[in-house]
N, C-alpha and C positions, 0 to 999 in steps of 0.2 A: 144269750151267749155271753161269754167271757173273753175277753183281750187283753192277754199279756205279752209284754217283751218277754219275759223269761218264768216268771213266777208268779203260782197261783195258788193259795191256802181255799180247802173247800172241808169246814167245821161245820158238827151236827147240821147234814145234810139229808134229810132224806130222798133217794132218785130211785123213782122205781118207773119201769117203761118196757114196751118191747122194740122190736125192730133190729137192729147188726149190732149194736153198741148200747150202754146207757153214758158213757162219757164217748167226747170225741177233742179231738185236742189235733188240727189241721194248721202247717203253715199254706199259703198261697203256691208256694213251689217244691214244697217237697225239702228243703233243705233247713236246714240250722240256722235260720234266720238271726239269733240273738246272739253272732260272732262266735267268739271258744268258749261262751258258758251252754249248760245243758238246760233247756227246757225242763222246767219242773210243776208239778201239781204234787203238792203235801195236801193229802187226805187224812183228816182221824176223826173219831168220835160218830164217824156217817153211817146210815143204813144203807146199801146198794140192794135192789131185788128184782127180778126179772120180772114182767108180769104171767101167769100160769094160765091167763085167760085164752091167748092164743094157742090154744093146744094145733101141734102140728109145724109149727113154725119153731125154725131151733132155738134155741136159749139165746139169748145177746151175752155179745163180750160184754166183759167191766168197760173197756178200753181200744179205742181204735184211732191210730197215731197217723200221721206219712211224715212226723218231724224225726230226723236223723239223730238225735240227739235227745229223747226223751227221758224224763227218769219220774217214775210214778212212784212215791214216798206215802204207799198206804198201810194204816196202822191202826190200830183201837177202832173197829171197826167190822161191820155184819155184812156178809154177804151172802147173795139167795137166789136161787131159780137165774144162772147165770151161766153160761159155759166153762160144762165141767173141768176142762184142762186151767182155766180161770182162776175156780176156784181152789183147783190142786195149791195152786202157785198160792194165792192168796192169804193161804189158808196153814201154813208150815212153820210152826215156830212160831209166830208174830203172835199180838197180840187181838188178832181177827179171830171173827167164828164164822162157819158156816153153818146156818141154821135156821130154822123160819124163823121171822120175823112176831109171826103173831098178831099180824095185823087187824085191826076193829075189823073193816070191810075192806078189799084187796079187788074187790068187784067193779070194773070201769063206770057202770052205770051210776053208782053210791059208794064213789071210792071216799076210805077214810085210811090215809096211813098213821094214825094212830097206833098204837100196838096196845095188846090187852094185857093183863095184869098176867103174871109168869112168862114174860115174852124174855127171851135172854138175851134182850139190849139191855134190858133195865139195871141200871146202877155198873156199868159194865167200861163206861168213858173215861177219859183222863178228867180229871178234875178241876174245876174253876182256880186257879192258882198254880196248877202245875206249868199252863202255857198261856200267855197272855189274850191266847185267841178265842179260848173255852167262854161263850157266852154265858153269863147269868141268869140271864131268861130263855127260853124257848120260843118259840113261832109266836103261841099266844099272847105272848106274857109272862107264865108261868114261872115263877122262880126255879132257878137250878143250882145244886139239887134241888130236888124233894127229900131223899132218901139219903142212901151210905154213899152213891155214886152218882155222876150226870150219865142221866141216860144217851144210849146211841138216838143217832137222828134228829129231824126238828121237833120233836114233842117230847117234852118230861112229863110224866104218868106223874101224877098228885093223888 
C-alpha cells in the first residue's frame, strides 16, 4: 500500500486483479482528512485489467474511495475486463483505450503481464521528457523507449 496526505503519482503501472476494486484509496474516517485540498491520485502511462479468470464473479471497479474529496486524474492509459459503467467514464475523450491488453500469459497459475507484440499499449505513453515522472527503464531494466513511443505499463516490449 501507499500513504499520502494528499497526492499520489502512479506511472507505467501495471495492476491487474480481481475482487471489488483493483485501486482503493480509504481515509480512516470517511472524511477529507488533507483540510480544503482534494485527495488526488494522477495516473498515466498504466495498464489497469480485471482478471477474466474468475468467470462468474462481476468485473472490479478501477476505483473504490470513502474520501469526500477525491479526484482521480487518469490519462494515457489501458483499461480492461473492468466495470463496464468504469470504463464508459474512462474511456470518453481522454487519451485512454479500452481494449485487451494482450498479455504473454493472463493465467494466475503462469501469470506474465507482459503483453505480446501488436498489443495496443505499445508505443501509446507520454514520453520520457514530456513529464518528469516517465521512467527511462521499465520493471527490468529495459530501456524506454524501445520504439516511437513508451509503452503503457511496467514492461517496454524490445
Amino acid at each position: 500500500g501507499v500513504f499520502s496526505e494528499s497526492h499520489v503519482d502512479l506511472v507505467n503501472a501495471t495492476i491487474w486483479g480481481h475482487g471489488t476494486s483493483l485501486l482503493n484509496a480509504y481515509s480512516f474516517d470517511g472524511c477529507n482528512c488533507m483540510g480544503n485540498d482534494d485527495a488526488t491520485l494522477r495516473a498515466f502511462n498504466d495498464l489497469f485489467a480485471g482478471s477474466p479468470q474468475f468467470k462468474g464473479q462481476a468485473l472490479p471497479r478501477l476505483l473504490e474511495t470513502n474520501v469526500t474529496r477525491f479526484v482521480l486524474d487518469l490519462d494515457w492509459s489501458l483499461l480492461f475486463d473492468i466495470n463496464a459503467l468504469e470504463e464508459n467514464e474512462f474511456c470518453k475523450g481522454l487519451n485512454n483505450l479500452c481494449e485487451d491488453p494482450l498479455f504473454v500469459q493472463p493465467d494466475p497459475a503462469s501469470l506474465d503481464l507482459q503483453v505480446l507484440p501488436g498489443s495496443p499499449s505499445i508505443d501509446r505513453g507520454l514520453t520520457a521528457g514530456s513529464d518528469p515522472l516517465v521512467p527511462s527503464a521499465d520493471i527490468l531494466g529495459n530501456p524506454r523507449p524501445s520504439g516511437e513511443g513508451v509503452d503503457l505499463g511496467a514492461y517496454e516490449i524490445q
